[in-house]
DRENNUTOR-276955 format. One record per atom (N, C-alpha, C): z, y, x; residue in one letter. Coordinates in pm, whole numbers, padded with zeros to 5 digits, always signed. Atoms other than C-alpha are relative to their C-alpha. Layout:
# DRENNUTOR-276955
ZYXA ...
//
This chain:
# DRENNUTOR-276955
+00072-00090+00087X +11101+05707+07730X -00036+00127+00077X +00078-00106-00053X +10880+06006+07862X +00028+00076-00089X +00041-00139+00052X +10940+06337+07755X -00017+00129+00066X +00036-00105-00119X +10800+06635+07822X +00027+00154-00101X -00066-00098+00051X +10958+06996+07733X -00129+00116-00006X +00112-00091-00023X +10720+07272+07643X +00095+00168-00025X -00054-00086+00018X +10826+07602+07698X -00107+00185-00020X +00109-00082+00062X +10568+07880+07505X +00028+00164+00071X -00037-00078+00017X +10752+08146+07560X +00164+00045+00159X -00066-00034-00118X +10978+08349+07859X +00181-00004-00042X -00154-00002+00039X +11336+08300+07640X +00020-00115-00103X -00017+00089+00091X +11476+08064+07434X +00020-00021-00129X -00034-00060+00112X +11473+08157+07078X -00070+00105-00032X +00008-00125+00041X +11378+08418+06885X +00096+00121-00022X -00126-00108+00039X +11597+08767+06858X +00038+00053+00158X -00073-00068-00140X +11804+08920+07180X -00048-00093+00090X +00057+00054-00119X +11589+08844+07515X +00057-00055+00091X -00156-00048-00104X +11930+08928+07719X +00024-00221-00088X -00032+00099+00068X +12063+08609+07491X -00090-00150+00028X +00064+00168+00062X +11765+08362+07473X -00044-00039+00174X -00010-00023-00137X +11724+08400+07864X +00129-00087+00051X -00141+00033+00002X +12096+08298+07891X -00038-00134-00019X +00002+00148+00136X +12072+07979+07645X -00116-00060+00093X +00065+00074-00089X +11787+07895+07860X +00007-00091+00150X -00050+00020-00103X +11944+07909+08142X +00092-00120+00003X -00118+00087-00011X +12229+07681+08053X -00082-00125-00078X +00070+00105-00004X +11966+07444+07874X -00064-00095+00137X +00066+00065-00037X +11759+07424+08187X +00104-00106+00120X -00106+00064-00076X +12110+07335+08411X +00022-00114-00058X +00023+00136+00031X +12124+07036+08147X -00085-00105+00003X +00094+00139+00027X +11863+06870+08141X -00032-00046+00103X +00001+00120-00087X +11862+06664+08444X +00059-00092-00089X -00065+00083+00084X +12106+06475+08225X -00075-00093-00117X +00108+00073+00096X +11829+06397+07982X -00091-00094+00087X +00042+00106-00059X +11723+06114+08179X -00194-00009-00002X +00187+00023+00112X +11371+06098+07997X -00041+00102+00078X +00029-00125-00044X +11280+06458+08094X -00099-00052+00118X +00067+00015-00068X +10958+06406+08310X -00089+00163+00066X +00088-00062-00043X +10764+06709+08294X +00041+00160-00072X +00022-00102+00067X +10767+07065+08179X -00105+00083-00027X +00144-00040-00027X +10475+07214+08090X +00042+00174-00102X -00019-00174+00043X +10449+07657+08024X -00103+00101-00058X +00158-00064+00044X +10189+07837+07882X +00054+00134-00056X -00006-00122+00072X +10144+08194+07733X +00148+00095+00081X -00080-00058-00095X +10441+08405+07847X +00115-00074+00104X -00120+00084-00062X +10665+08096+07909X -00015-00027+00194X +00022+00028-00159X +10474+08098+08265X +00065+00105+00113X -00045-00068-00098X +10648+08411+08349X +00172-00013+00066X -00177+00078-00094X +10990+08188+08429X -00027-00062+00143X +00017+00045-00074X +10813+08071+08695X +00014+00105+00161X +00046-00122-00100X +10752+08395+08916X +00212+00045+00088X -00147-00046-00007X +11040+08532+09169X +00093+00061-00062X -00081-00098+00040X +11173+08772+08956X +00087-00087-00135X -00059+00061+00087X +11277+08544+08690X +00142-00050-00018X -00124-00024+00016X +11611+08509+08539X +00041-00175+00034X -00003+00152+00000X +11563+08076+08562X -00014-00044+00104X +00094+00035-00127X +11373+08055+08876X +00118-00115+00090X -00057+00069-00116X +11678+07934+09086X +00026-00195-00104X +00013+00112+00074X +11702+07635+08760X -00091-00072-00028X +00155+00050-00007X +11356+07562+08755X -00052-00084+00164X +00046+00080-00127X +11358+07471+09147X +00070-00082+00011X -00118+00154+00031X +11660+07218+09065X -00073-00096-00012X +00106+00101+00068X +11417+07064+08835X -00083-00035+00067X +00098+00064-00052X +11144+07043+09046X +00047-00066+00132X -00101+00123-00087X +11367+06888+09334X +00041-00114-00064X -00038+00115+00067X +11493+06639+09059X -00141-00116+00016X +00102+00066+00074X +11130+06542+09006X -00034+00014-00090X +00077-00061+00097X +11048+06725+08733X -00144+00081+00004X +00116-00056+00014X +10668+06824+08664X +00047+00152-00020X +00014-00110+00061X +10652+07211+08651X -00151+00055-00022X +00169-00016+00024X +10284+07240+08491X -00018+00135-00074X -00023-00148+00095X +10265+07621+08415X -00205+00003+00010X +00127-00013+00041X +09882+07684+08262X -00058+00093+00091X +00065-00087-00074X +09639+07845+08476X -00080+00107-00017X +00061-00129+00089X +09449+08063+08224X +00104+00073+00011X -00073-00060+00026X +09792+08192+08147X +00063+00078+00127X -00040-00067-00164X +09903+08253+08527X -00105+00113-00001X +00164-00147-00032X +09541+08500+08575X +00013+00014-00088X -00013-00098+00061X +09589+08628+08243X +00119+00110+00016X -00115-00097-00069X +09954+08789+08354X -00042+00027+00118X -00021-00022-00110X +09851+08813+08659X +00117+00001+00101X -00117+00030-00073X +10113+08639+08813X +00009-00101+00150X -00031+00084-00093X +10243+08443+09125X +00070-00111-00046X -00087+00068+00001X +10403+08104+09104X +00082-00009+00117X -00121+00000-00088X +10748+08074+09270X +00036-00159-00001X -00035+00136+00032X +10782+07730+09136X -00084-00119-00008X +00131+00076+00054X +10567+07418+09036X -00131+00035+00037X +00157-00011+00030X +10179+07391+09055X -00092+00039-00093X +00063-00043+00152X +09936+07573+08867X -00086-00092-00074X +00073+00124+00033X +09810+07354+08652X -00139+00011-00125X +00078-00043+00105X +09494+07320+08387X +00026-00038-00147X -00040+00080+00130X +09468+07239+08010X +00000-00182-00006X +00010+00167-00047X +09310+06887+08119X +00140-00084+00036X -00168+00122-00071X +09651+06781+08314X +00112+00040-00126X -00044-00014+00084X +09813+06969+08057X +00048-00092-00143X +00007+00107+00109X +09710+06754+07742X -00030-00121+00050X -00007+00151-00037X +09681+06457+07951X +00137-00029-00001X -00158+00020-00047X +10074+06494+08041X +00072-00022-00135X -00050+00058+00137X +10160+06526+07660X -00048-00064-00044X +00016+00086+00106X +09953+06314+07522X +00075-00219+00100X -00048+00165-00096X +10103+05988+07793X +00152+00032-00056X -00177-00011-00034X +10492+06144+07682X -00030-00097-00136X -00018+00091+00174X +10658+05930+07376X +00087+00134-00088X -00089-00080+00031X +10869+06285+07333X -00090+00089+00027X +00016-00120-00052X +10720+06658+07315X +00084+00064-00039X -00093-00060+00068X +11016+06876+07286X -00041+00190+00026X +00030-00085-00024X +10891+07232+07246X +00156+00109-00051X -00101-00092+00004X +11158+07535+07275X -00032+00146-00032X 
//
């Protein structure tokens, strides 16, 4: 089974940043374990986990050593005006091609 994790947003949750940052962190150390887990795809602020300064960054290059997709949106990269540290920038096209092939979208 294909699934692919969407992550909207730069924390995990709504409420304390400090907190959902955290919880992220110890999500993204699990999920190698989720077998399925193919791809992650980031959009809107969630692309700024990607950049050096990020609190995930060193969990995010796990993943993409595992073989995990890191498809962070490319509107959203040039609208922050950001660098990727991680993954490939990617478009909406590969984007909604990647979820619509998963049998799982698990958004966070």
């Amino acid at each position: 089974m294909k699934t692919v994790i969407v992550l909207n947003q730069d924390q995990m949750g709504h409420g304390s940043r400090e907190l959902g940052q955290k919880i992220l962190a110890t999500f993204l150390r699990k999920l190698p374990s989720m077998q399925s887990a193919t791809a992650i795809v980031f959009y809107n602020s969630g692309v700024q986990l990607l950049t050096e300064t990020s609190p995930v960054l060193a969990e995010l290059r796990e993943l993409d050593e595992h073989g995990i997709d890191l498809m962070p949106c490319g509107t959203c990269v040039e609208h922050f005006g950001i660098t990727v540290a991680a993954g490939h920038v990617s478009n909406m096209d590969a984007i909604v091609s990647e979820i619509a092939q998963a049998d799982k979208v698990v958004t966070l």
